[in-house]
N, C-alpha and C positions, 0 to 999 in steps of 0.2 A: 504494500500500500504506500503509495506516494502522497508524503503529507506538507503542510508547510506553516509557520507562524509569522503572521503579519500583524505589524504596530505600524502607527500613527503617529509621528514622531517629529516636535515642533521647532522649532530654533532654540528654544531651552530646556530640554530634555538634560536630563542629571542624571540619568537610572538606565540609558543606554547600553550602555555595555555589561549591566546586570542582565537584562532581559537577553541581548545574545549569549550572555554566557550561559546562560539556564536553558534556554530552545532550541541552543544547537547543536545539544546532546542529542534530540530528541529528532531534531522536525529541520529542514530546510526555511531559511528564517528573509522574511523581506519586512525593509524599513520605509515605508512611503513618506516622506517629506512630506510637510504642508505649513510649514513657515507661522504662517499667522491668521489660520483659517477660524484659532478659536476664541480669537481679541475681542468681536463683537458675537460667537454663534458657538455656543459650549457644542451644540448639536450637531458640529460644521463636517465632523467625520460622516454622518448616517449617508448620504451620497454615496461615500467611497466603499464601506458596509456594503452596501445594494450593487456599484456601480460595477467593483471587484472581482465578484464573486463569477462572470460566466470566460472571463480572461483565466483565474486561477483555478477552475474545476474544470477547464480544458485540458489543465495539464497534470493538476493534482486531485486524490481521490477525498483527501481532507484536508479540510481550513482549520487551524485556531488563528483567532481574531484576540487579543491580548492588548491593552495600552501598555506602554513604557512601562507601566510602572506596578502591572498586576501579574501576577507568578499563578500560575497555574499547579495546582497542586492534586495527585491523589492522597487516599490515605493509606492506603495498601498495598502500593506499588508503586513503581517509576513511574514516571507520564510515559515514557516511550512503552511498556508494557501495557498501560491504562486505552491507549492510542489503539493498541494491537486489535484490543478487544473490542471498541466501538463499533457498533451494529445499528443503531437508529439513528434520523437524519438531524437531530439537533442535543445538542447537550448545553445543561446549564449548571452551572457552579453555584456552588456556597460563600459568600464573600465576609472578608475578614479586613481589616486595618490593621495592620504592623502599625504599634504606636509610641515615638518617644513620650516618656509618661517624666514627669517632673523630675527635675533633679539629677535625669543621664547627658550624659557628654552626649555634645555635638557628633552627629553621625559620620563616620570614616568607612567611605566608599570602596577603601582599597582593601578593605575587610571582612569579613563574612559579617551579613546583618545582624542572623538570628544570634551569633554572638554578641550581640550589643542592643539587642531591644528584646524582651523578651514578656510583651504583653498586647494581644490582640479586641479587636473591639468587634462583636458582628454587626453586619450590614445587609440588610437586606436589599438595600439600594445597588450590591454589589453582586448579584445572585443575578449575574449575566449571562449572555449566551453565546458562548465562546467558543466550543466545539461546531462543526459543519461538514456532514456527509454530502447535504443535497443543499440545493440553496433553498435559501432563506429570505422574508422582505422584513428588514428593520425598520420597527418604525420610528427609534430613539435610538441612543448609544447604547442605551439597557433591553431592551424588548424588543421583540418579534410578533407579525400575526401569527395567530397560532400557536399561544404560551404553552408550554410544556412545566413540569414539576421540576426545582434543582436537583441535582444526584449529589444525596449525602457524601457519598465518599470522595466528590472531587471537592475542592477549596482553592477561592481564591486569596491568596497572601499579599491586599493594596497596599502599596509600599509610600502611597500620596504622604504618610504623617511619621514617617522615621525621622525625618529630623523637623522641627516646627519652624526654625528661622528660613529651609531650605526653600521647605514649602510656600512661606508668605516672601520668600522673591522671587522665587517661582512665579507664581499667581499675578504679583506687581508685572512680570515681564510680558506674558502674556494677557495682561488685560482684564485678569479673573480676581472676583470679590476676596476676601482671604480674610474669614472671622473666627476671632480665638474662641468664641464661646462655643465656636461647631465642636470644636480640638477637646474644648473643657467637657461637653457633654459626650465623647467619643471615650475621653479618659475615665469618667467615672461611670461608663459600663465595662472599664478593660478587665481583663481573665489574661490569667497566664496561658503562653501557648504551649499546647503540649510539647514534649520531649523527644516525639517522634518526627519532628519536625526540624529539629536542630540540624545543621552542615548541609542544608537544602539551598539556600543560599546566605 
């Protein structure tokens, strides 16, 4: 099966080379440029979602669709093994927040994360649909016609809140609002991440 992972990936992307280092164990890995598409339109990807997909299922039998900055995760297994097994035409993840929680050092890229943050937040806002056997019409960056249930055992590890200063210049460069109370109510639903998860990245 020939598969491949595509991200979206802006003028200030920080988390690049995490996301290839992790997908391209796995998957054949494409970064589509688009500069400053989401200064005025968070949504400015859902186009390329839709527009994508009959270029790369010409050549590939699966898509994962991943931003910069989200790690796709089983719980059972590698993704490249997880990949092997996929049989239906859309998969949806469980989404998590990697979050610097008060009082940890500033985030060191050149490091393994799970070494250095080690408290996640759920999101159901992040419970996307990332996996694609057949196409799909997006009608958001999150949803699809024709919702399907998340699969418990895949998880996604959003990497947007590992460091909080990184994030709010992040956001300033591209044009995106950046409120700490979102960060404060995200910390004070954090759980430790499990141990099975550790050297993942």
């Amino acid at each position: 099966m020939k598969r491949i992972a595509v991200t979206f990936e802006h003028d200030h992307s920080d988390l690049s080379d995490i996301w290839e280092g992790y997908y391209s164990q796995y998957l054949d890995t494409r970064k589509v440029k688009i500069g400053d598409i989401l200064r005025n339109d968070w949504a400015g990807t859902v186009p390329l979602l839709n527009g994508l997909q009959q270029e790369l299922f010409a050549k590939y039998d699966l898509i994962l669709f991943a931003d910069v900055d989200e790690i796709i995760v089983p719980l059972k297994e590698d993704l490249g093994k997880y990949l092997d097994k996929v049989d239906s035409p859309v998969v949806r993840c469980v989404g998590y927040n990697v979050i610097q929680m008060e009082g940890e050092p500033p985030i060191d890229l050149t490091k393994p994360i799970l070494e250095q943050r080690k408290h996640w937040s759920r999101d159901k806002m992040y419970d996307k649909y990332v996996i694609l056997t057949e196409p799909q019409h997006y009608t958001s960056n999150h949803h699809i016609q024709n919702e399907v249930p998340s699969d418990p055992n895949l998880v996604m590890l959003h990497l947007r809140d590992i460091d909080i200063d990184l994030a709010r210049n992040r956001n300033a460069k591209i044009g995106a609002n950046f409120d700490i109370k979102d960060v404060e109510r995200r910390r004070n639903i954090a759980t430790k991440i499990p141990e099975k998860f550790n050297g993942i990245i």
